[in-house]
PAZAPA-4460 file (N, C-alpha, C; in steps of 0.05 Angstrom, whole numbers, plus 32768, in hexadecimal, padded with zeros to 4 digits):
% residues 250
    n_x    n_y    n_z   ca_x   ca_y   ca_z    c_x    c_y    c_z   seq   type   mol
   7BB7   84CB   8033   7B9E   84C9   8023   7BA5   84C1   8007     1      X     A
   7B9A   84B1   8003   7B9D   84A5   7FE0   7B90   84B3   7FC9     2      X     A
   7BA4   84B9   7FB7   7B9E   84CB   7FA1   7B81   84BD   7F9A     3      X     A
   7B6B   84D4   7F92   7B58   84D5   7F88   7B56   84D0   7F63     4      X     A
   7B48   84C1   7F5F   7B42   84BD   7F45   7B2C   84CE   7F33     5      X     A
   7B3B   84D3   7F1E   7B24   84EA   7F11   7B0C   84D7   7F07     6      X     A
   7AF3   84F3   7F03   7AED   84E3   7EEB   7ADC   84D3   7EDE     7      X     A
   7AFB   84E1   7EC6   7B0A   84CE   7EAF   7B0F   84B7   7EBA     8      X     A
   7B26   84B3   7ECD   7B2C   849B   7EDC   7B11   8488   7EE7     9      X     A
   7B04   848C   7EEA   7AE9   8481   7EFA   7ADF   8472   7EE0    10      X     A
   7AD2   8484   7ECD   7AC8   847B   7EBC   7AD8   8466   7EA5    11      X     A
   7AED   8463   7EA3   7AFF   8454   7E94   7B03   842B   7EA0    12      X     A
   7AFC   8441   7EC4   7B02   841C   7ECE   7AE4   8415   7ED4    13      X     A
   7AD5   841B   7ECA   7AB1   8412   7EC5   7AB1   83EF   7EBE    14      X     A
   7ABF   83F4   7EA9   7ABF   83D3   7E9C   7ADB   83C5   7E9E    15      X     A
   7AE1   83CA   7EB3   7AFD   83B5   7EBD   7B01   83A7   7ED9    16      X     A
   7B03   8390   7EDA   7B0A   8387   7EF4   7B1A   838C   7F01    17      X     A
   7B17   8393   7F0A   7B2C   83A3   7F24   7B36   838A   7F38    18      X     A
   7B47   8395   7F4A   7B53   8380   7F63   7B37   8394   7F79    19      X     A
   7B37   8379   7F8A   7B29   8383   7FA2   7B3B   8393   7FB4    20      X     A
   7B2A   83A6   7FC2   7B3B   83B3   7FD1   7B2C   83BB   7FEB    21      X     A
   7B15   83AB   7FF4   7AFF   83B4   8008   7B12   83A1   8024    22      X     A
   7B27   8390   8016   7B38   837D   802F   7B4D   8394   8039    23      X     A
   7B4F   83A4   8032   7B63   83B8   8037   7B5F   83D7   803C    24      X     A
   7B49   83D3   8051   7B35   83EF   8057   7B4B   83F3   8072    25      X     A
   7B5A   8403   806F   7B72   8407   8088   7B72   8427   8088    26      X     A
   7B77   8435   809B   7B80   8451   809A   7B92   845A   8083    27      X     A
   7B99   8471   8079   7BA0   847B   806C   7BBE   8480   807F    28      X     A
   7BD6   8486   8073   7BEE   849E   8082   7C00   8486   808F    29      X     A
   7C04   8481   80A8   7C12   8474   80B6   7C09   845D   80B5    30      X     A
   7BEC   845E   80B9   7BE2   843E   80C3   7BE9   8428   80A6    31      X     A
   7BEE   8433   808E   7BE8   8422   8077   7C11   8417   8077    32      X     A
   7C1D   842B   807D   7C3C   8421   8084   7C40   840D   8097    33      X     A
   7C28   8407   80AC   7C2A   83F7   80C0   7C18   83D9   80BA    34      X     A
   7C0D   83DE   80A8   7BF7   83D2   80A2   7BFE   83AF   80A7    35      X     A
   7C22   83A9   809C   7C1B   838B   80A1   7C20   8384   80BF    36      X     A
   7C30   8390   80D5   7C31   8397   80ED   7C12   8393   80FF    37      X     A
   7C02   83A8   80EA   7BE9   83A0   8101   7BD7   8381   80F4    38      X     A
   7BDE   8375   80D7   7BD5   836D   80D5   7BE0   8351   80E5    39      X     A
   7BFE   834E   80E8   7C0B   8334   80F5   7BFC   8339   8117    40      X     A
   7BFF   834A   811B   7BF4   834A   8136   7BDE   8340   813E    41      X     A
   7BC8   8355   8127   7BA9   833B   8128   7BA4   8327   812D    42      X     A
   7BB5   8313   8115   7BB6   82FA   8115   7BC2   82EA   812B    43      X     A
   7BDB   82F3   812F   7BDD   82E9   814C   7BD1   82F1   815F    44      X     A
   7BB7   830C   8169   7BAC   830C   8180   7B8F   82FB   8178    45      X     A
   7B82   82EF   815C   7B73   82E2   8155   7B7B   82C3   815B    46      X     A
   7B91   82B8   814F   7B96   82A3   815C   7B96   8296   817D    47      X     A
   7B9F   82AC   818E   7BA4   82A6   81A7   7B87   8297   81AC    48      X     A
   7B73   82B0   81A5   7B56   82B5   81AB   7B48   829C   81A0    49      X     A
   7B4E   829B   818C   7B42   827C   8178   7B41   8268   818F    50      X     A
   7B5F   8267   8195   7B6B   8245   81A4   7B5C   824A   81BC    51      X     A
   7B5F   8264   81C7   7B52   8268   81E8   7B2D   825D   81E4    52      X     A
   7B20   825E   81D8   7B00   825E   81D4   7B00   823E   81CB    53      X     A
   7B0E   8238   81B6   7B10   821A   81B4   7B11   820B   81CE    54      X     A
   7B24   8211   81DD   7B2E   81FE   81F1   7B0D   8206   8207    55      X     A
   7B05   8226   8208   7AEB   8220   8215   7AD8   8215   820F    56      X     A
   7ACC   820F   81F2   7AB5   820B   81E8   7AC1   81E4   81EE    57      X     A
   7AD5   81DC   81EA   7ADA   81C7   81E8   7ACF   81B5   8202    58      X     A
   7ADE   81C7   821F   7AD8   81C5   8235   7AB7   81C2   823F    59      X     A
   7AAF   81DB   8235   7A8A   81D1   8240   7A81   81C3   822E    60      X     A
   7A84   81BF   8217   7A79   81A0   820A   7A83   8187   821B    61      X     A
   7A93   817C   822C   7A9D   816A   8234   7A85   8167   8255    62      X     A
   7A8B   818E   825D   7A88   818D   827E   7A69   8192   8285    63      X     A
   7A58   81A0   826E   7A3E   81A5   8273   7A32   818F   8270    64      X     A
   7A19   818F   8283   7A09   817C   8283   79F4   816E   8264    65      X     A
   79FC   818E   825C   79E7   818C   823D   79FB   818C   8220    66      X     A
   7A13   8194   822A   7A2B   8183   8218   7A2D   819F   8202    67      X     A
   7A25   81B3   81FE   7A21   81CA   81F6   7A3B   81DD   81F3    68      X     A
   7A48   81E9   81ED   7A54   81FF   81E5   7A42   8219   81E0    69      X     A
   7A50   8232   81EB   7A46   8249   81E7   7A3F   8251   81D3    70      X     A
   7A57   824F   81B7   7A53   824C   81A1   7A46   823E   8193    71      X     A
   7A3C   8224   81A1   7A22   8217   8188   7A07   8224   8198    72      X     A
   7A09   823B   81AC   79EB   8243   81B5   79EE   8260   81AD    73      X     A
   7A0D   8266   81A3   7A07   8285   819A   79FC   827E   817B    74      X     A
   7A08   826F   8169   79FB   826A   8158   79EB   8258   8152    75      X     A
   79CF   8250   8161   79C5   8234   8165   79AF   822F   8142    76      X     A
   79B7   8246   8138   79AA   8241   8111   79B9   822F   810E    77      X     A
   79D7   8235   810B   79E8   8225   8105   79EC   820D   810A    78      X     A
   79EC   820A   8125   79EE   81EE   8137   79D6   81E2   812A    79      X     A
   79BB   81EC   8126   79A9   81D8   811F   79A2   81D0   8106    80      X     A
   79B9   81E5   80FA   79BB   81DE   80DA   79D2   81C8   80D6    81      X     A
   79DF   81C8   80E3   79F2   81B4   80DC   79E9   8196   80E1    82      X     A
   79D6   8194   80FA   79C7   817E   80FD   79B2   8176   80EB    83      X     A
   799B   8183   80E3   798A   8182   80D0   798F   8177   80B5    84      X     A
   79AA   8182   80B1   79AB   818A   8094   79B3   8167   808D    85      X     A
   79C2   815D   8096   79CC   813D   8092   79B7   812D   8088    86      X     A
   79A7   812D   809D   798D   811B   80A3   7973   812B   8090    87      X     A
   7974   8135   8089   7961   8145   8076   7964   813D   805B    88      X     A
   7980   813F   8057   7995   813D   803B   7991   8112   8033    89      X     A
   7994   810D   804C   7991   80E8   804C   7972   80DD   804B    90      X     A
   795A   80EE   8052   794B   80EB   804E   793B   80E6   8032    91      X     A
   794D   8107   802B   7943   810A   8006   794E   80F8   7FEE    92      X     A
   796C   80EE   7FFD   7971   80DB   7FE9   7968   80BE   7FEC    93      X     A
   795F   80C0   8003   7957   809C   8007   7934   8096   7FEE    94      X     A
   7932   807D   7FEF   791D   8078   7FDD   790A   8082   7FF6    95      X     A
   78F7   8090   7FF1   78D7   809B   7FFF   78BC   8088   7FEE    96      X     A
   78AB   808A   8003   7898   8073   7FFF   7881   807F   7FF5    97      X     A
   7881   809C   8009   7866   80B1   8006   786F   80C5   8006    98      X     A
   7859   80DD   8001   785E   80F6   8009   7847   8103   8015    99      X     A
   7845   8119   801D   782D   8126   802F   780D   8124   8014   100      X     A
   7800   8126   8022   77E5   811F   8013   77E5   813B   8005   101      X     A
   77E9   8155   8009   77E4   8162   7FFC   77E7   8167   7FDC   102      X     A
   77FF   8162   7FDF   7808   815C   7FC2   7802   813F   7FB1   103      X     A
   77EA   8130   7FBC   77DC   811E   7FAC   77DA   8123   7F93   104      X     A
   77DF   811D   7F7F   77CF   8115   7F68   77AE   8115   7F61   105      X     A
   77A1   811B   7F4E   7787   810E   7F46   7776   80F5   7F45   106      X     A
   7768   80ED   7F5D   7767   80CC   7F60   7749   80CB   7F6A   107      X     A
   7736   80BF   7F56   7723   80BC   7F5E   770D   80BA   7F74   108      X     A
   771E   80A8   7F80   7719   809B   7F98   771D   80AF   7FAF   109      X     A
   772C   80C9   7FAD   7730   80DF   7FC6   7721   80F0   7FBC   110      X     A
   771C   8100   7F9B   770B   8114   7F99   76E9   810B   7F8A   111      X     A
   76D8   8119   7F8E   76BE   8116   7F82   76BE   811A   7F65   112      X     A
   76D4   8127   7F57   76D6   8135   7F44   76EB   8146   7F3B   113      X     A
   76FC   8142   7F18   770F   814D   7F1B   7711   816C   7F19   114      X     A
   76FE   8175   7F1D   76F1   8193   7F17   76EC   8199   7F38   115      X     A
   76EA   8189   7F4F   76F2   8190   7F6B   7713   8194   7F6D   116      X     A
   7724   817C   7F64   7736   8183   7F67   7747   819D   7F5B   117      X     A
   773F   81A2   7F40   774F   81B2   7F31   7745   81CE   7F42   118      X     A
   772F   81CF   7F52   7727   81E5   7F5F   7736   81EA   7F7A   119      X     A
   773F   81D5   7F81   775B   81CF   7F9C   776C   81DA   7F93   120      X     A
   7776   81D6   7F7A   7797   81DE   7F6E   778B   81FC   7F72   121      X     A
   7774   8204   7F69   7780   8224   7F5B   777C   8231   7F74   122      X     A
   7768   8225   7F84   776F   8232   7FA0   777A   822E   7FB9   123      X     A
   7790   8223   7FAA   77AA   8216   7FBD   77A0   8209   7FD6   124      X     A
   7790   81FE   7FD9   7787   81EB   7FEC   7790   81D1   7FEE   125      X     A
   7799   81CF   7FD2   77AD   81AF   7FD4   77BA   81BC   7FB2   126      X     A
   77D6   81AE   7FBA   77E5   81B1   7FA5   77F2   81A9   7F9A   127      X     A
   77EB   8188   7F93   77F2   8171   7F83   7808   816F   7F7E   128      X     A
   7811   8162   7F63   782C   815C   7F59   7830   8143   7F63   129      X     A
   782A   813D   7F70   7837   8121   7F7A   7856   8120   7F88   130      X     A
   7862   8103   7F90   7881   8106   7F90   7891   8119   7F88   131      X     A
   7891   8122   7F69   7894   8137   7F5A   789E   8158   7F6E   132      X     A
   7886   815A   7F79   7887   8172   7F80   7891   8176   7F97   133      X     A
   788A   8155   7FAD   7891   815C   7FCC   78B5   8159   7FC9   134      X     A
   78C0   814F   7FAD   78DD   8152   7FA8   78E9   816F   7FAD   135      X     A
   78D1   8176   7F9D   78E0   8190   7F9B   78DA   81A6   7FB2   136      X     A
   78D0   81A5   7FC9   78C5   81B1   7FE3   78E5   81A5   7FF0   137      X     A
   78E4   818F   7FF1   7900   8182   8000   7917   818B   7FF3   138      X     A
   7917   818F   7FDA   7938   819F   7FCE   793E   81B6   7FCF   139      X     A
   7923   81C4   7FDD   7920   81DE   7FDD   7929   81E2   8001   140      X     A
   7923   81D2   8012   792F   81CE   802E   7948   81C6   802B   141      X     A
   7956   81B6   801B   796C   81AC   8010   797A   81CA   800E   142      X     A
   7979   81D5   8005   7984   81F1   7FF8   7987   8209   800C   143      X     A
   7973   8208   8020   7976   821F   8034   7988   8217   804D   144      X     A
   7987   8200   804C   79A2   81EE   805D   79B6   81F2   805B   145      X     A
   79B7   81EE   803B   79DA   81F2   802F   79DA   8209   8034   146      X     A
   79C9   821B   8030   79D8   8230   8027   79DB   8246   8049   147      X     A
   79D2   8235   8064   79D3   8248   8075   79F2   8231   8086   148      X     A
   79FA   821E   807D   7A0E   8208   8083   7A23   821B   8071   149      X     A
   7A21   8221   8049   7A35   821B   803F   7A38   822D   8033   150      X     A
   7A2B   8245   8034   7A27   8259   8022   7A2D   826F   803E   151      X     A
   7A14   8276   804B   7A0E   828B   8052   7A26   8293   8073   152      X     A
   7A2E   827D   807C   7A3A   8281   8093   7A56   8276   808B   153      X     A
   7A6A   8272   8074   7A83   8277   8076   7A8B   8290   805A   154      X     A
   7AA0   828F   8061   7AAE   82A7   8045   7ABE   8290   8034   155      X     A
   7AC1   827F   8034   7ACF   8266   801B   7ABD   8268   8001   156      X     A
   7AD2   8279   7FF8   7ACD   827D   7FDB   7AC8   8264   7FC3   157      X     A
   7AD6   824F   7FC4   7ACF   823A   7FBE   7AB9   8228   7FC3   158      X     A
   7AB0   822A   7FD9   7A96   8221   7FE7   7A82   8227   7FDB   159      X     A
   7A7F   8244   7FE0   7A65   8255   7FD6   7A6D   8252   7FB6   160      X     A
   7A7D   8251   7FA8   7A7B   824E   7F88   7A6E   8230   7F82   161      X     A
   7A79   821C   7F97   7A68   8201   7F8F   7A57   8206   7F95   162      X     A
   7A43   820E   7FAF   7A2C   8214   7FAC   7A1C   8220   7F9D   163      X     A
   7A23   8235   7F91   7A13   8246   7F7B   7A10   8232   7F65   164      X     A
   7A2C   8226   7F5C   7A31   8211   7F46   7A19   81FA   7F4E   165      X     A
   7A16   81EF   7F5F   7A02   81D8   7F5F   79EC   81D7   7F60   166      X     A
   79DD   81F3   7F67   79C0   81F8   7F69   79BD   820F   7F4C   167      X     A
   79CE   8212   7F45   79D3   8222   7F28   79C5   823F   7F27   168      X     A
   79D4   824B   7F42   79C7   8270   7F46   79E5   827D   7F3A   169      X     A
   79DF   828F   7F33   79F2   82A3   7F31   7A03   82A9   7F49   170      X     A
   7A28   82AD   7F4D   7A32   82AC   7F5D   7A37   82C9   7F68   171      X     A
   7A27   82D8   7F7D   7A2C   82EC   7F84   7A3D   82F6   7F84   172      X     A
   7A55   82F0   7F89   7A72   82F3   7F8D   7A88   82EE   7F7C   173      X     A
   7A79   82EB   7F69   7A8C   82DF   7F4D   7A99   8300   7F44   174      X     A
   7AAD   82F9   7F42   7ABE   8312   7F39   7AB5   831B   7F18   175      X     A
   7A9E   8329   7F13   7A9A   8335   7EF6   7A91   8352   7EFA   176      X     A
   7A8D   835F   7EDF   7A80   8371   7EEF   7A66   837D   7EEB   177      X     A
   7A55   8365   7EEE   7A3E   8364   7EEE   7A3E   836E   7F0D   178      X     A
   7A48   835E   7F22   7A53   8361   7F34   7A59   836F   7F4F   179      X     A
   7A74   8380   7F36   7A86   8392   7F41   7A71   83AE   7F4E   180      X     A
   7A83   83B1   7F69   7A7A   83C9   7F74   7A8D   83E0   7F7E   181      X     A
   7A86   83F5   7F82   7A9A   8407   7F90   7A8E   8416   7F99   182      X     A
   7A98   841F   7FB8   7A8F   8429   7FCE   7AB0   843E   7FD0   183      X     A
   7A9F   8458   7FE9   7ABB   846C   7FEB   7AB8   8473   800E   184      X     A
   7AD4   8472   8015   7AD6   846D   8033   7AD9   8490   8032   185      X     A
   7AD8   849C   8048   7AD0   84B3   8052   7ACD   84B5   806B   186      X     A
   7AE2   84CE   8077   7AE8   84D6   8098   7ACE   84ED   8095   187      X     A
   7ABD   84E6   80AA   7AAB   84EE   80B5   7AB4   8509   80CA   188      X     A
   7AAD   8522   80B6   7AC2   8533   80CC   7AB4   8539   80E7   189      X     A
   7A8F   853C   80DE   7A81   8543   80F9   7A83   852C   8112   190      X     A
   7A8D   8515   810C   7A81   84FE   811A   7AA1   84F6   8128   191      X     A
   7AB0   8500   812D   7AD0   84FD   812E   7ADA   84ED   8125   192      X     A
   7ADC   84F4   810E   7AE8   84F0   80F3   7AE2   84C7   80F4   193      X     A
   7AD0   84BF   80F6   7ACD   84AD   80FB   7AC5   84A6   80DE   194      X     A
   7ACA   8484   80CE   7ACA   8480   80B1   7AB1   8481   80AC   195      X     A
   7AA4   8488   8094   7A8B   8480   8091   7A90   847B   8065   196      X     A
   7A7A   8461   8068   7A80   8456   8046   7A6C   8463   8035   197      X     A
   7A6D   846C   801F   7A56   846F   8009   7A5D   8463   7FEA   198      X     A
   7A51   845F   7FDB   7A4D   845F   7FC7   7A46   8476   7FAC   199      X     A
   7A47   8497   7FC4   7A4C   84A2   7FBC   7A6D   84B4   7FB6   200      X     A
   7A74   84AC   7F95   7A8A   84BC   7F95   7A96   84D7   7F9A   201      X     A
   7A7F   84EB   7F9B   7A88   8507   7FA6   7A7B   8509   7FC1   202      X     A
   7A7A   84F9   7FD0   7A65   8507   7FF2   7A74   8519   7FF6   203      X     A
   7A8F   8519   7FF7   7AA4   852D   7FFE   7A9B   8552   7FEB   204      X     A
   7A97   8551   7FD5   7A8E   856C   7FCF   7A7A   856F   7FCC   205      X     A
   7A62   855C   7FD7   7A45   8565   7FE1   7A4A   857F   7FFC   206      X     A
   7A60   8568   8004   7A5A   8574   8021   7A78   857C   802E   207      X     A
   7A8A   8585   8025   7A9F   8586   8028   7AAF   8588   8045   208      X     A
   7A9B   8598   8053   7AA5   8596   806C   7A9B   858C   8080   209      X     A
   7A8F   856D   8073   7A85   8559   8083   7A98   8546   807D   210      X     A
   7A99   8543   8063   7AAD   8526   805B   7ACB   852D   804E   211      X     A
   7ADE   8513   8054   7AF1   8514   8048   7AFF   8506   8040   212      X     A
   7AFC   8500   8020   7B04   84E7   8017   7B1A   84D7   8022   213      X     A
   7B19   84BF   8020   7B30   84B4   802E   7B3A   8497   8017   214      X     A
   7B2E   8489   8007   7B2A   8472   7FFC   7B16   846F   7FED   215      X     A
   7B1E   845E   7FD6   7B09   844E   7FC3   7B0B   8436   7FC7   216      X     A
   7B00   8426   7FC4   7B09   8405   7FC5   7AF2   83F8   7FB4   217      X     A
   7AF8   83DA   7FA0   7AE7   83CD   7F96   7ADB   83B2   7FA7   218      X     A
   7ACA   83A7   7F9F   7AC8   8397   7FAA   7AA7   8381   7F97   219      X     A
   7AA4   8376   7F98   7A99   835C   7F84   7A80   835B   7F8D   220      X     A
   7A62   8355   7F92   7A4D   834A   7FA0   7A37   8359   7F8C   221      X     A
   7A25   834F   7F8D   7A08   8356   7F82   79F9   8356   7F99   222      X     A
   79F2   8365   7FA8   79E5   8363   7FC8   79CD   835C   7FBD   223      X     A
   79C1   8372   7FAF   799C   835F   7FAB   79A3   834C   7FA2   224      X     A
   79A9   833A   7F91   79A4   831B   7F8B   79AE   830C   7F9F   225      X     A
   79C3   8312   7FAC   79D0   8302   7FBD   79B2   8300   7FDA   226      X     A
   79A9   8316   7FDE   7996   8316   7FF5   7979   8314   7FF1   227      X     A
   796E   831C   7FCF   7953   8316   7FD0   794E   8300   7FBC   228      X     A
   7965   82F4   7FAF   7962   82DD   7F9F   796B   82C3   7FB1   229      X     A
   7988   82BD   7FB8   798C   82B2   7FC8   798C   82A4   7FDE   230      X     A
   7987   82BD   7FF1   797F   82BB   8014   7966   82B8   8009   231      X     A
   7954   82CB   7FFF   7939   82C9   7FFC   792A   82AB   7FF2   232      X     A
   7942   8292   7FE2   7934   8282   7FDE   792E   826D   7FF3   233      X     A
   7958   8270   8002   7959   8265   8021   7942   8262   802D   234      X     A
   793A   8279   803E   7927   828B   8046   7908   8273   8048   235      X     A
   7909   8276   802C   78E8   8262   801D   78EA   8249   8033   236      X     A
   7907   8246   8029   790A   8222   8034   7908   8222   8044   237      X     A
   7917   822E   805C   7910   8231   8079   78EF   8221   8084   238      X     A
   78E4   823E   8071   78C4   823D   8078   78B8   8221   8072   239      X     A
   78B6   821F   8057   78B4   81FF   8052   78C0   81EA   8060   240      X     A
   78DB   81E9   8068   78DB   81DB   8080   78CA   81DD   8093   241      X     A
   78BD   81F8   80A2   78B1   81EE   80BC   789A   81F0   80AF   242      X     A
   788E   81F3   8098   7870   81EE   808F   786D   81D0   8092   243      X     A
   7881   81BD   8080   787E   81A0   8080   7890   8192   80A0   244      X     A
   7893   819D   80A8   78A8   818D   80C0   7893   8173   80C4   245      X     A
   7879   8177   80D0   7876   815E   80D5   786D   8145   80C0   246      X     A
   7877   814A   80A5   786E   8134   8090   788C   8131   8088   247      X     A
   78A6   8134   8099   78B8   812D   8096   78BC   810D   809C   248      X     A
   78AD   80FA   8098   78B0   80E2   809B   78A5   80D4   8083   249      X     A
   78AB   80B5   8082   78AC   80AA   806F   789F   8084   8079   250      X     A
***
């Protein structure tokens, strides 16, 4: 078990970046002396496994009649994000001729009066802007693409920093410590001794002969912005995608 930090100690590393240490949630005693042992082993029983599923998923794309892999139907968001997103992306940059009538402009000739229309805007019955705006519905589908392609479904740290960088959000994962979090691992004595995480630093002398400390570890993320700023804007786009799907033409 790893010496406990007072505290003094706690409160001192408040405003310091720390190394992460949530990659290195391993048992305490023996298992942490073994630790690169089980970690070479992983990797080689992950590789075997990698090459074995490749060579299957490879196989029923060739042998099925619908050319499919298990994996593009376990993840078929994905699969149809990867298709969408190209042709979506080539759409927005090509020159466009029109856009959906809703977002018309003020034009004599469609309303009786601009005091009908300005009564459409406020009760969202039509909601103008012109080109202008149906841009910005499409950059906004643009964005929940990327971000379920380039953001949300790998861990490439570089990836997700250009993405944050190009749509210009704050990078969840940016090492500050606006940031910075810490969580405390804990053997669960009622549950056989099974781990359980908190964020609370004493659960152990709440409850002493429930818990027993075992670990601190840091680790980087802003979970609400990352899930109700972020995903949440994804999310929009989604919707606006299947609100406009059929004025996806030009």
């Amino acid at each position: 078990m790893k010496k406990r930090l007072t505290k003094k100690q706690e409160k001192a590393l408040e405003n310091t970046l720390e190394e992460e240490t949530s990659s290195f949630l391993i048992n305490d005693g023996e298992l942490s002396d073994k630790k690169w042992l089980y970690g070479l082993l992983y990797f080689i029983l992950w590789r075997v496994k990698d090459i074995y599923y490749s060579i299957k998923y490879m196989m029923q794309r060739i042998f099925r009649p619908n050319h499919l892999s298990d994996m593009e139907l376990w993840n078929l968001d994905l699969t149809m994000a990867k298709w969408i997103y190209p042709r979506l992306n080539i759409f927005v940059e090509e020159k466009r001729y029109g856009y959906p009538g809703i977002f018309s402009e003020y034009n004599e000739n469609e309303w009786t009066s601009k005091e009908q229309y300005d009564k459409a805007i406020k009760s969202e019955k039509h909601l103008g802007g012109g080109a202008d705006a149906w841009d910005e519905i499409l950059q906004e589908m643009i964005f929940a693409f990327e971000w379920k392609i380039y953001y949300e479904n790998y861990n490439d740290e570089k990836q997700r920093d250009k993405f944050c960088k190009k749509w210009g959000i704050k990078n969840p994962y940016e090492k500050n410590l606006e940031n910075k979090r810490i969580n405390y691992v804990y053997n669960n004595l009622e549950s056989g001794f099974a781990e359980c995480i908190s964020d609370d630093s004493e659960l152990d002398k709440k409850g002493s002969e429930k818990y027993l400390f075992l670990r601190r570890y840091v680790y980087y993320h802003d979970v609400k912005y990352d899930t109700e700023i972020i995903a949440g804007r994804a999310q929009k786009g989604f919707e606006l995608f299947g609100k406009y799907f059929l004025n996806l033409w030009d």
